[in-house]
N, C-alpha and C positions, 0 to 999 in steps of 0.2 A: 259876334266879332265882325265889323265892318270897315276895320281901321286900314287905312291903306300901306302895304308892304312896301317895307322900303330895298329902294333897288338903287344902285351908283345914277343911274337914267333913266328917267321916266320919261323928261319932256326938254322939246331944243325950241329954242326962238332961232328965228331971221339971223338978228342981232348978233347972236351967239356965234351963231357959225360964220358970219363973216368977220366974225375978233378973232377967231384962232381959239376959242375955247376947247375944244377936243382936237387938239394937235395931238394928242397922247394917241388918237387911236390912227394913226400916220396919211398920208395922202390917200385920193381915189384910186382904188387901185385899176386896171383897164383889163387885170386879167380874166377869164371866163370861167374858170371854177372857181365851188361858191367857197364862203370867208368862212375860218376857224374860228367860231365863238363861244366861249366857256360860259353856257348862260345858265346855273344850278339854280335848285330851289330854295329858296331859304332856309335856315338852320332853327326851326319855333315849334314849338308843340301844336298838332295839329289834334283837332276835334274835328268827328262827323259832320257835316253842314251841308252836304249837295245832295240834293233830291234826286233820287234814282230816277231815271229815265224808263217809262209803262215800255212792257213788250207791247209790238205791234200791233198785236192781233188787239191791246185793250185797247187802245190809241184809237182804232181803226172804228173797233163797235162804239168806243165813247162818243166819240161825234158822228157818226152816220145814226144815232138815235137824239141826237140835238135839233130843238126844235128853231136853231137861227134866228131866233130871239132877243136871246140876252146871254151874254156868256157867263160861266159860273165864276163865284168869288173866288176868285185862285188870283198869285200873283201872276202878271201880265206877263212876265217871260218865261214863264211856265205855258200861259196858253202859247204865245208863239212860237216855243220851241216844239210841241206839239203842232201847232201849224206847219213849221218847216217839216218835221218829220212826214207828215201826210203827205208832203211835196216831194221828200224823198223816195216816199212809198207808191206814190201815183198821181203826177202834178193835174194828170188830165180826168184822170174818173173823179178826182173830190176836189175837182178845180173851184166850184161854187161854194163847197163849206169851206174850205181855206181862206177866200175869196172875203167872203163873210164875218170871219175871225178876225182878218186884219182889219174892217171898217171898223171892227168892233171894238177893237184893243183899245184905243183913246176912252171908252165908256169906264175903265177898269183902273187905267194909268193914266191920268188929266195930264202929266208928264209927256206924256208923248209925241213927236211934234210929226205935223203932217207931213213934211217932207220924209219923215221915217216910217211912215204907215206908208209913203207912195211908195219908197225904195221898196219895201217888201212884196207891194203891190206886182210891181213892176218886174221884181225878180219870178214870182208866181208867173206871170205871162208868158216869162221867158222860157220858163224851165218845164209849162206844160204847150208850146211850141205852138202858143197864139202871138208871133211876130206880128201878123197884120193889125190883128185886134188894137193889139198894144198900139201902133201907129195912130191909130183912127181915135185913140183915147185924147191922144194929145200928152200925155203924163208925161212921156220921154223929153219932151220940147219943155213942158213945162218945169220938170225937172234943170234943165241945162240952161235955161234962162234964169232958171233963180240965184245959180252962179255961186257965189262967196257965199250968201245968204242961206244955202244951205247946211246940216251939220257936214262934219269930216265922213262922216258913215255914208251920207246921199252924197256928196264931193266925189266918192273913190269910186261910187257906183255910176254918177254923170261921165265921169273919164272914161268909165270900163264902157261904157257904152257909146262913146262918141270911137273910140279904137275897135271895138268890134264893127262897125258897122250898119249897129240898131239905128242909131239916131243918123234922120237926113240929114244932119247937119254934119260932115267930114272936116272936121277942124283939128287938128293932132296936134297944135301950138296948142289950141285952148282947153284939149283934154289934158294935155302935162300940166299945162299948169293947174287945174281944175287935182290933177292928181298929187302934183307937189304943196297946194294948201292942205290938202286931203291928210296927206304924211307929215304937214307941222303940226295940226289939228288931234293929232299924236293916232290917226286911221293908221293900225297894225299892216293892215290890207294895203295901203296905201306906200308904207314904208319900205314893205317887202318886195312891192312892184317896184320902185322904186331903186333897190340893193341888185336886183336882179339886172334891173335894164342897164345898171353901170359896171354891173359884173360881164357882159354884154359886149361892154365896152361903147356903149349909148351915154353922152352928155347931156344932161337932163339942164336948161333952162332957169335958175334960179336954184338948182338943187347940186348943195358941194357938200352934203355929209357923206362921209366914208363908209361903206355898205357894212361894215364891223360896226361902228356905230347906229345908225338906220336898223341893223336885224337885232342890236339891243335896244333901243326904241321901241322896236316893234312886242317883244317880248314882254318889256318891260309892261307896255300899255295893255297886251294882254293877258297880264295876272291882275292889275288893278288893284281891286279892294278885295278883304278876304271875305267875300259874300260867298250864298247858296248857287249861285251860276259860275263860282270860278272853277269849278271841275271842267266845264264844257271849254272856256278856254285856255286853259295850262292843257290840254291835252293838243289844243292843236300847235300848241311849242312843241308838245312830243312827236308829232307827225311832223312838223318842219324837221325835224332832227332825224325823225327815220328817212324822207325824203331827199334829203339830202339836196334840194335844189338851187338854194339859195344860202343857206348856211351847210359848212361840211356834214352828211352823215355823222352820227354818233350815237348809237343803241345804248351807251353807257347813262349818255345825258338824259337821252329818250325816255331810257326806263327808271331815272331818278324823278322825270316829272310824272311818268304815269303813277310811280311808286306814292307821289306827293298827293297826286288825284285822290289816289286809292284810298289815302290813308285818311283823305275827307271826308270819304262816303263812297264813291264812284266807283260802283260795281266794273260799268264797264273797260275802265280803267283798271282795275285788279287781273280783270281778265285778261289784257296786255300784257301787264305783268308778268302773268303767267305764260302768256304765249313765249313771251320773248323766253322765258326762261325752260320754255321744252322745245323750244329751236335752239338755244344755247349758240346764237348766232353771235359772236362778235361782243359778249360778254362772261362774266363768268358765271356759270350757272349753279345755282342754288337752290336745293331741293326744298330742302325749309322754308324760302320764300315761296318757291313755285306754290306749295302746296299749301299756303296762308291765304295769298291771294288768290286761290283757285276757285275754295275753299268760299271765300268771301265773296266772289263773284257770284259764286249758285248759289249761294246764300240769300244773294243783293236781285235773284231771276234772272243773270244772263245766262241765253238758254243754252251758247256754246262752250262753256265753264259747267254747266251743269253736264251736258251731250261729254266733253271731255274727264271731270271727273268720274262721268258713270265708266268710261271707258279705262281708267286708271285702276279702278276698285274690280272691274273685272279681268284684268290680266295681270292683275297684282302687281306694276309698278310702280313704285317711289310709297306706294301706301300698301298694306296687307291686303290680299286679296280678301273681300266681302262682298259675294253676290249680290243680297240684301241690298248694300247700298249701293251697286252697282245698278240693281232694278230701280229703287229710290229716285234716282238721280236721272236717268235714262227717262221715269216717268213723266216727272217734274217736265222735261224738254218737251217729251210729246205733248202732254196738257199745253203747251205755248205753240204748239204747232211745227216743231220740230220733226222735219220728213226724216234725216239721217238718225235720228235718235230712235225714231221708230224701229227703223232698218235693223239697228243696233240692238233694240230689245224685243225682236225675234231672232235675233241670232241666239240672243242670250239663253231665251226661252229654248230653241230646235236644241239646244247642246244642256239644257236643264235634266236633272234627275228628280226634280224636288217635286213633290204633291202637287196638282194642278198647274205645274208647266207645262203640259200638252194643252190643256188650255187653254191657256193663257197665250202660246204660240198662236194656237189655232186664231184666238180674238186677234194679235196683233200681225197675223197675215191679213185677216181680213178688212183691217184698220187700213194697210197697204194696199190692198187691194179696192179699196171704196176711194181711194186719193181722186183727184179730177186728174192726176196723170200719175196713173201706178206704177210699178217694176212689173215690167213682165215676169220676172223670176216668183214675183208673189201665187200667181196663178198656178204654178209649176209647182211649185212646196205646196197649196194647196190640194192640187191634183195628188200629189203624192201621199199626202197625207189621208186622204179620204182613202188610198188605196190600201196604207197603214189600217184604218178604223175597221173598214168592214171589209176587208177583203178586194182582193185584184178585179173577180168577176161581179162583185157586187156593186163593188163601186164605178164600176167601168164608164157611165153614159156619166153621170157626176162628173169622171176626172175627163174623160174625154172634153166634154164643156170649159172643163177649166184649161188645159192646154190649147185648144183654141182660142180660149182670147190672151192665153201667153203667145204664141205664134203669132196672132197679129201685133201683140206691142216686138213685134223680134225677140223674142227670148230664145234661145237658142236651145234652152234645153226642153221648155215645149215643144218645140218642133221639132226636134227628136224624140221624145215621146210621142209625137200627135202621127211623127211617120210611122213608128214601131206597130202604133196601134192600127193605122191603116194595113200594114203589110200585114197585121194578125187575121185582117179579114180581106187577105188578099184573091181569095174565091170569089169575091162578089166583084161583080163590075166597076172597073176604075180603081175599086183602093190599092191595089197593088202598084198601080199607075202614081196615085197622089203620091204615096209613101216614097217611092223613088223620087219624084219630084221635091217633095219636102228635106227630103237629107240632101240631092242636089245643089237644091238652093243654101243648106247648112254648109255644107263645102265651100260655095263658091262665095257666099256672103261672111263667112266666119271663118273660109280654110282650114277648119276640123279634119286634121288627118284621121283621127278616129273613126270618122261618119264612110271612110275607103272599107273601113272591116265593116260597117253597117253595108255598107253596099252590095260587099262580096256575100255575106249571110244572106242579104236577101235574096239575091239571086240563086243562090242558092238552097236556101230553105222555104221561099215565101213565094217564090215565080206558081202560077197559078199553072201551068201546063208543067211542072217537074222542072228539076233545076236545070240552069243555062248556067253550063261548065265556063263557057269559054268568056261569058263577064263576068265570072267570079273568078276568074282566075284573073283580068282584066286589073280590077279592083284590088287583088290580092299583091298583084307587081307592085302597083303604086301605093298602096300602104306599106310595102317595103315588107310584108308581114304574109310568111308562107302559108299554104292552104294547111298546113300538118303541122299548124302552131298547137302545142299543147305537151309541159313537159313533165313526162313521166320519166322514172328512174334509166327505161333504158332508152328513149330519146337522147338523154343528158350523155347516157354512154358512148351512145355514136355517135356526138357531136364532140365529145374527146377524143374518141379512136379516131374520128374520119373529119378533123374541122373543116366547118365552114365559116367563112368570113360572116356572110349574108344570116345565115340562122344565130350566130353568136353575137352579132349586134341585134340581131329584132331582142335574143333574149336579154341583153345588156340594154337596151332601151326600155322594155317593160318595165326591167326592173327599178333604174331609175324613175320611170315614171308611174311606180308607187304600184305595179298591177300585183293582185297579192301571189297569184301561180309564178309569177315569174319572179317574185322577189325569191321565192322559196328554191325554184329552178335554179336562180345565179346562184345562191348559195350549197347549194350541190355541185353545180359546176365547178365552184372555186373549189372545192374539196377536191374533187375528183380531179380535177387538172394540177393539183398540188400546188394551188398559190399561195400568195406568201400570207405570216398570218396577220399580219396588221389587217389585209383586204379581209378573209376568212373573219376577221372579227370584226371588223366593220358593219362585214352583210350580217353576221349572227346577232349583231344589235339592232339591226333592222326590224330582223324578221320577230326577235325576242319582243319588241313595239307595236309590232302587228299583229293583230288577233286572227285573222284571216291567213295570213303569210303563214303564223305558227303551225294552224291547222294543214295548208298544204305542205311544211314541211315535215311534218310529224307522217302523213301520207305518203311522201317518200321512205320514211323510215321505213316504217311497215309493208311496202315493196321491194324493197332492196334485202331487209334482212328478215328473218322470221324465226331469229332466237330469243329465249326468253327474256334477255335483258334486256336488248334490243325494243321489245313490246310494252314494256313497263316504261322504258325512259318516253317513247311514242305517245304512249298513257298518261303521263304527267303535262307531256306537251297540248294535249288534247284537251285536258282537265283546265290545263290555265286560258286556251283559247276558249272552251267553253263559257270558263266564267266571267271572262272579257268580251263575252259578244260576240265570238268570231262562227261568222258563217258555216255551217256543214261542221262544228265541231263537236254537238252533242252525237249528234248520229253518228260520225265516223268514232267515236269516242265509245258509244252503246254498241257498236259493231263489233270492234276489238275487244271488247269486256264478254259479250254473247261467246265471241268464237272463243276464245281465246282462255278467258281468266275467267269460266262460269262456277269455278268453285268457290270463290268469295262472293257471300250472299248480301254482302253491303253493297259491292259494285255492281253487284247483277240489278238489285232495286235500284239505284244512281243510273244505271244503261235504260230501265225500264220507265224511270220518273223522266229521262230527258227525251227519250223516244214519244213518250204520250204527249208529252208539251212541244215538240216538234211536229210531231202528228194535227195535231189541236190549230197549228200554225199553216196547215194545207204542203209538208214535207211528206212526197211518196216515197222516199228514201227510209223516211222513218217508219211510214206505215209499211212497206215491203218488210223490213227489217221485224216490225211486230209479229207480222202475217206470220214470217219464218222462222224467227228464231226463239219467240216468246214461250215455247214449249206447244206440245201437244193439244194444252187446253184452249188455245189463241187460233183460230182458222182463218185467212183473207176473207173468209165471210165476215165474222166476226169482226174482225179492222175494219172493213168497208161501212158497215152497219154504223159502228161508233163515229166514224169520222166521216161520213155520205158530206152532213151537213157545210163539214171545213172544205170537203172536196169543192162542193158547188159554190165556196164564198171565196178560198181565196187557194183551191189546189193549184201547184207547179204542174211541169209536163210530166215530171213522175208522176203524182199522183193520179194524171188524168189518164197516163198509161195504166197503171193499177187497177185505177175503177174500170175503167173498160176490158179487162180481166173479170172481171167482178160482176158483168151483166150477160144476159146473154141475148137483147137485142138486138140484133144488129144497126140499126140506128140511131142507137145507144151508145153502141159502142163508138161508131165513127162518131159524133157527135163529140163524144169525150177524148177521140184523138185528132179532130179536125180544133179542139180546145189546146190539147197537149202541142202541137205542130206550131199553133198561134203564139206559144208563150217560150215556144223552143230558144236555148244555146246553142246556138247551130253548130254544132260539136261531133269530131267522131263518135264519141260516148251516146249523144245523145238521139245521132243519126242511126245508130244499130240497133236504139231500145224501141226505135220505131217502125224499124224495118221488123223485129223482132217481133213486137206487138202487132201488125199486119200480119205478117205470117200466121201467128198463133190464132184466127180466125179467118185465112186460108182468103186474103186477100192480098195476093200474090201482084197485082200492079200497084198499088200501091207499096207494099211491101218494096219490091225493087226500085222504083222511084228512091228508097230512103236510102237502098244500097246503094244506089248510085251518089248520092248525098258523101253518105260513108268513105266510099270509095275515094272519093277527090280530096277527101284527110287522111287519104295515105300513101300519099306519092312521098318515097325514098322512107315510109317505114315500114318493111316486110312483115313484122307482126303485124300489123293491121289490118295486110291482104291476106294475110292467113287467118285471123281470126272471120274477116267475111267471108273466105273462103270455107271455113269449118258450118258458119251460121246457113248458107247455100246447100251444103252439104245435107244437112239436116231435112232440105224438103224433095221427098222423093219423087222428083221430077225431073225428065232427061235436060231440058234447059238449064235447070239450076244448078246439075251435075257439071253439068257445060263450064256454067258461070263457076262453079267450087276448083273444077279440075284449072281452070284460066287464073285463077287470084291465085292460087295455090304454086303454081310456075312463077308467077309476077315476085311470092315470097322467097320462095326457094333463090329465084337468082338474086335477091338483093341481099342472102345471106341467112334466111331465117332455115335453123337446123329442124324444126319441126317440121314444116314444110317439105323442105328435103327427104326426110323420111315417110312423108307420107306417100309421096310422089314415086321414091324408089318404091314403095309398099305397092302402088297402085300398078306403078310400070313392068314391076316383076309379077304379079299376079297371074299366072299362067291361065289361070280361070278367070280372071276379070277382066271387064271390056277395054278398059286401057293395058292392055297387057303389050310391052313392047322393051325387048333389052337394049336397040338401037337409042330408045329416045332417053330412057336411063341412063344411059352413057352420056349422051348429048346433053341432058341434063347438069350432070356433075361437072363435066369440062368447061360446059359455062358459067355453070357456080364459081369452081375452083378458079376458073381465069380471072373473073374480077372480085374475086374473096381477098381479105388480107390476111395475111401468114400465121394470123393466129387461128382462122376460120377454115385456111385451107387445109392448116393438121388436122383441126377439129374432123374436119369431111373425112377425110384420106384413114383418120383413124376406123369414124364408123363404118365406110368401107367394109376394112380390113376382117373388120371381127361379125361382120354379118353379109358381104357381099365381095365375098375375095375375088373373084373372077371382075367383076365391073371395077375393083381398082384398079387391076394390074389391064384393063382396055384404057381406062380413062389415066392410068401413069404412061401408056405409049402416047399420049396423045396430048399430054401438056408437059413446057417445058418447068420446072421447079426450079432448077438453076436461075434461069430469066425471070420468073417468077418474083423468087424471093432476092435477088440483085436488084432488080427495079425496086422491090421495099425496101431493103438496104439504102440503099441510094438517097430515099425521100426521108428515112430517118425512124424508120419501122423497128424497133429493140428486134422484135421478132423475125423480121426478113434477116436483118445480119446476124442472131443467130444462128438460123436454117442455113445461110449461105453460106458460112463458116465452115457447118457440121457436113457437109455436102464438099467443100475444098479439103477438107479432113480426106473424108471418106473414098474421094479418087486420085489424091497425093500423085500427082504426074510426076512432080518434082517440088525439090524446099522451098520454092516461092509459095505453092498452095497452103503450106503451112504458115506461112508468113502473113498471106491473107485472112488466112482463117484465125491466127490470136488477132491481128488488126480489128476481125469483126466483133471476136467474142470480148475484146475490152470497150470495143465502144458499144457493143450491148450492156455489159454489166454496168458502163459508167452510165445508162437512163437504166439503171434497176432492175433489170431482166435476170431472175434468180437464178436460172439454166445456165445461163452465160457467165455466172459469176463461178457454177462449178467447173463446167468446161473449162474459162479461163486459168485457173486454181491448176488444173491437171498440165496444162499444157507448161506451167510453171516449173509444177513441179519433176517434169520430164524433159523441159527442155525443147517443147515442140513447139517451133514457128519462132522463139525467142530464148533470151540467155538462162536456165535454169535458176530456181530461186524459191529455195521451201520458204522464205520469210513472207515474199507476195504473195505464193501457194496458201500459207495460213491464213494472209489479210481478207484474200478475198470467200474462203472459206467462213471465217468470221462471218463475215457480210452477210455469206446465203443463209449461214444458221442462223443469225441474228434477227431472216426475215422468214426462219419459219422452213426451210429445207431441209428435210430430214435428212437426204446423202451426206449432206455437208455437212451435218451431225457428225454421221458416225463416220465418215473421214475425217474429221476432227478427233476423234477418240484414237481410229488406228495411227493416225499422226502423234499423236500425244504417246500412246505405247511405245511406238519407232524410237522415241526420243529418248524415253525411259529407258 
């Protein structure tokens, strides 16, 4: 089919347009946006006929192995659209084989006239930025004196180049005209210049077609004949139309002509298509097509049609998710040299479950990685990966390597690994130094707020002379993130009883930002602060999403409560993080089945099979747990022996604690906790198993060093300082007694009742060295002063019933009224019940009574059970307010309904009365 398409206008004479023949398409207009022109593609059955255009890369190797000879039999504008392409691709590195091609074209097409071999010549010069050359050729001059005598194609190109500037000759009369024969000659190129400069409002010299006419001209001339090259110019009708510069914008029309391309052969063209139709910019969009032409374009090799189909078939839109051809498609790009597709199918591989996708990742990291300009990120999933294969400590000098050369391309998470890894060996000269320098520079270069907790851990855990409090604490400000982050059940508690703005946003931050402890934390919080339940379900869909999250909540459970249902529901939470992956969930899972449920012998092997495979995996969590609870016949000898191997290939700092248990060198031992310290979560938990571990082989400076660690994770949590103070306690030594008796005051006044009692133990000890009833008193009065009302009955009780004389010193000596007024005041259930029951109990006169229902109803109205009986009685007597057994009843209800036994049975004697 080579018959020429008929259009309203193809071709204008002289002649014509000065008779008024296209008066229809109305005068010049002078306005400067471009003209509305309806230019469609014909309405005729189209067949395949355009020769796909070679990927690059074949283009590239075909002729750079041509021996500049003879060109091959192919038609002639096939090789030169291949020549232009090389020009596109790099006018100046294959300036000589392009160069070459053009001389050569006339050997192939006797058709071809010189002046069209010079134009091409000449544009070659241009575009690979030999202006002078081109001068010195003479072609340019030669060119522009040939004048009329050349075609319309060399005519538009002599104009463009006497307006640019190329040619010495500055003559702008005789490049218009030179461009206005150019545009009778029916030059598209020439037309359009031409519509534009009148759109402009420029009167062009011999030229009075109407630029709505002139851009159908232009059109017209190129679609032509319906040959195998008319793909290449109906699309650039589709790019005039998305450009919008010369005729209006219009993606409708655009994508009827790429639709027309398409439907000749022209992959590339299909793939427009496509585009247009998954921007759904400004047309309507059509999944059906999208995914014909898409379809057809990978089909036809365009490698971005291939790159975007693999990516539709692996997120399952508009087509069924199918990995399979998701990998298909993705490969097909790479084999073209497709850098993004690559990217794409090792993502696909990292998130694979299937047989030899570890491998296949591993190849196509390093496919990434051999690029001539790689992803730093490649080196990094490398590194990591190697520390996956063979373990942490095995792999270490490997991954090390590889995170360096991700830190020189800037990968950011390289070089947080490469500092982690320096601060591991921050004993030896410098790395302690580099490692702070390298999260530094992660800060300063990338603003990672995160890299502020990397900072304060190191200084903390990694400083090579014991931690430097006062730049972790430093560090700790500006991460906005307390030293005594870490939320356990009664964390959670005092941060309800006692809010803090500052702690309830870090844990509201975490948890937004996905951390799984603190996703688990906010969801405790919400319960416990009684939010509403859309939030409550919100976070509980979260956490039910997260595998990690599920396990640290399920950890709550089993701290907070420890009845039997309570354990099982935990147990199922644990079961499903378990089988979803989540971190620490077989262990904490085998833990709770050991202690707990050992009478089911299915669970106990399930606790046993995920302990051994956690173990296997270098978890001293798991092995402690073997060592202790596997029965009589299982010894830490025993564990150590089986798992020595996992220890030395990829042990945590538990395990490295364990083994050093487990030997009895002592250069062995530090060895295996100068390992454990390197790989530390600088955690209270984790600062106490170490001070703990030093201890238990009576290296008492190092030991302290980790209390000190410890210690700086438990400003404002009194269990913390008690429990360091109990672990001090333990080494019988007057320093350490020192140190037990000092943490143990720090708990007691922040409110810790165990503390308190040890401390009155210690003080009253008539026979021991702390024996002192002044400082026991002093003690309790400043407990009691800054405790809240629930904490100071709590005190005042234990008092009473083991230390009656030190109450009634320490009730002269604090006020309780002031006391619980001031908690009142702030909104404490519990101070305005206390204040109440105290305005009762000295009735000076009926105002005190007045005040005291005042308190005891806005106690009961935040749920305070005591006040809701108090308030009931005072109802139903009349005291403080007007009598009323019906309110008497309501709030009776209330308290029974929350579990008040009084309120019970004055419920009953109420119910008799009546009867």
């Amino acid at each position: 089919m080579t018959g020429r398409l008929r259009f309203s206008v193809l071709r204008i004479s002289r002649l014509s347009v000065a008779a008024g023949v296209f008066a229809v398409f109305g005068a010049a207009s002078a306005a400067a946006k471009p003209v509305a022109v309806e230019f469609l593609p014909p309405a005729i059955e189209l067949k395949p006929i355009c020769e796909q255009r070679s990927q690059d890369s074949d283009v590239v190797g075909r002729w750079l192995a041509w021996d500049k000879k003879a060109l091959p039999k192919q038609q002639a504008w096939l090789v030169l659209r291949e020549a232009q392409r090389l020009r596109d691709i790099d006018p100046q590195q294959y300036f000589p084989i392009i160069k070459r091609m053009i001389e050569l074209l006339p050997t192939i097409d006797p058709g071809m006239k010189p002046d069209d071999v010079a134009a091409e010549e000449i544009t070659l010069y241009l575009r690979a930025g030999k202006t002078d050359e081109l001068r010195q050729s003479k072609m340019v001059e030669q060119l522009i004196n040939r004048g009329e005598a050349n075609t319309p194609k060399s005519l538009y190109l002599a104009a463009e180049l006497m307006l640019d500037g190329v040619s010495t000759k500055q003559d702008e009369k005789k490049a218009l005209s030179y461009l206005v024969s150019a545009a009778y000659g029916g030059n598209p190129n020439a037309l359009l210049e031409l519509a534009k400069r009148n759109l402009e409002g420029q009167q062009i010299q011999g030229w009075s077609v109407d630029p709505s006419l002139a851009v159908t001209m232009a059109f017209g001339a190129m679609v032509g004949k319906l040959d195998n090259g008319i793909c290449d110019r109906v699309t650039r009708i589709a790019r005039e139309y998305e450009k919008g510069e010369v005729v209006a914008a219009d993606r409708r029309i655009s994508e009827a002509w790429l639709r027309f391309a398409a439907d000749l052969g022209d992959g590339n063209a299909a793939w427009n298509v496509a585009r247009y139709h998954l921007d759904s910019s400004e047309i309507t969009k059509d999944n059906n097509l999208l995914i014909h032409y898409l379809q057809f374009a990978a089909d036809k090799g365009v490698v971005a049609a291939q790159s975007e189909l693999g990516h539709l078939y692996e997120v399952g839109a508009i087509v069924p998710r199918d990995l399979a051809k998701s990998e298909y498609y993705y490969q097909l790009a790479v084999a073209a040299g497709h850098r993004n597709s690559l990217i794409k199918l090792a993502n696909l591989y990292e998130d694979s479950d299937h047989e030899g996708g570890r491998e296949k990742y591993r190849h196509a990291l390093n496919e990434l990685a051999a690029l001539p300009d790689p992803p730093g990120w490649a080196f990094a999933k490398l590194g990591n990966l190697a520390i996956d294969d063979s373990g942490y400590w095995r792999a270490e000098k490997t991954a090390t390597e590889l995170f360096e050369k991700g830190a020189q391309l800037r990968d950011a998470t390289s070089i947080r690994s490469l500092a982690l890894i320096r601060l591991q060996h921050s004993a030896t000269d410098g790395q302690f130094d580099d490692g702070i320098n390298l999260l530094l520079e992660l800060l300063d270069s990338y603003g990672r707020t995160d890299t502020m907790a990397d900072l304060r851990d190191a200084y903390l855990c990694h400083a090579p002379e014991g931690p430097q409090i006062e730049k972790a604490k430093y560090w700790s400000v500006n991460a906005k993130e307390a030293l005594n982050a870490g939320w356990s059940v009664k964390t959670i508690e005092d941060l309800v009883e006692r809010p803090s703005t500052a702690e309830t946003a870090s844990l509201q931050s975490g948890a937004l930002n996905g951390q799984s402890n603190f996703i688990a934390g906010y969801l405790w919080y919400l319960k416990m602060s009684k939010a509403t339940p859309e939030a409550i379900g919100e976070w509980e869909k979260r956490v039910a999403q997260n595998p990690d999250a599920k396990t640290a909540y399920a950890v709550l459970m089993l701290e907070a409560d420890d009845g039997a249902d309570n354990k099982k529901a935990a147990l199922k939470m644990l079961l499903e993080a378990a089988q979803a992956g989540g971190r620490g969930a077989k262990t904490a899972a085998a833990d709770l089945i050991l202690t707990s449920l050992g009478q089911d012998a299915k669970l106990v092997k399930t606790a046993g099979d995920f302990l051994h495979a956690e173990a296997a995996g270098g978890s001293g969590a798991a092995m402690q747990l073997l060592a202790t609870k596997s029965g009589p016949s299982t010894s830490a000898a025993d564990v150590y022996r089986e798992y020595s191997d996992a220890i030395e290939a990829r042990g945590d700092t538990e395990a490295m604690i364990f083994a050093a248990g487990q030997v009895s060198d002592v250069e062995q031992k530090r060895s295996y906790l100068a390992r454990a310290a390197g790989r530390i979560d600088c955690s209270f938990d984790s600062a106490l198993s170490m001070a703990s571990a030093y201890f238990s082989f009576n290296q008492a400076a190092d030991a302290v060093k980790w209390m000190t660690v410890a210690e700086a994770f438990s400003a404002g949590k009194p269990w913390r300082s008690r429990l360091l103070g109990e672990t001090f306690q333990r080494i019988p030594q007057p320093d350490m007694q020192t140190n037990a008796m000092r943490l143990f005051e720090v708990a007691a006044l922040g409110g810790d009742a165990k503390a308190q009692q040890y401390l009155l133990k210690a003080y009253l000890d008539a026979a021991g060295a702390n024996y002192s009833q002044e400082k026991a008193v002093d003690l309790m009065v400043a407990t009691i002063s800054k405790a809240s009302p629930a904490q100071i009955l709590d005190s005042l009780s234990r008092l009473e019933r083991s230390h009656k004389a030190i109450q009634q010193q320490v009730l002269a000596r604090v006020n309780l009224a002031t006391l619980f007024h001031d908690a009142a005041a702030a909104g404490d259930p519990v101070g305005m019940r206390e204040f109440g029951k105290l305005q009762l109990a000295r009735m000076d006169g009926p105002e005190d009574a007045v005040v005291a229902q005042d308190m005891f109803q806005k106690a009961a109205g935040k749920g305070d059970v005591e006040a809701m009986v108090l308030l009931s009685r005072n109802y139903a007597f009349g005291i403080g307010t007007t009598p009323s057994l019906s309110l008497a009843r309501t709030w009776l209800e209330k308290a029974a309904s929350l579990g008040n036994k009084e309120a019970k049975e004055m419920l009953v004697v109420m119910t008799m009365k009546a009867n």
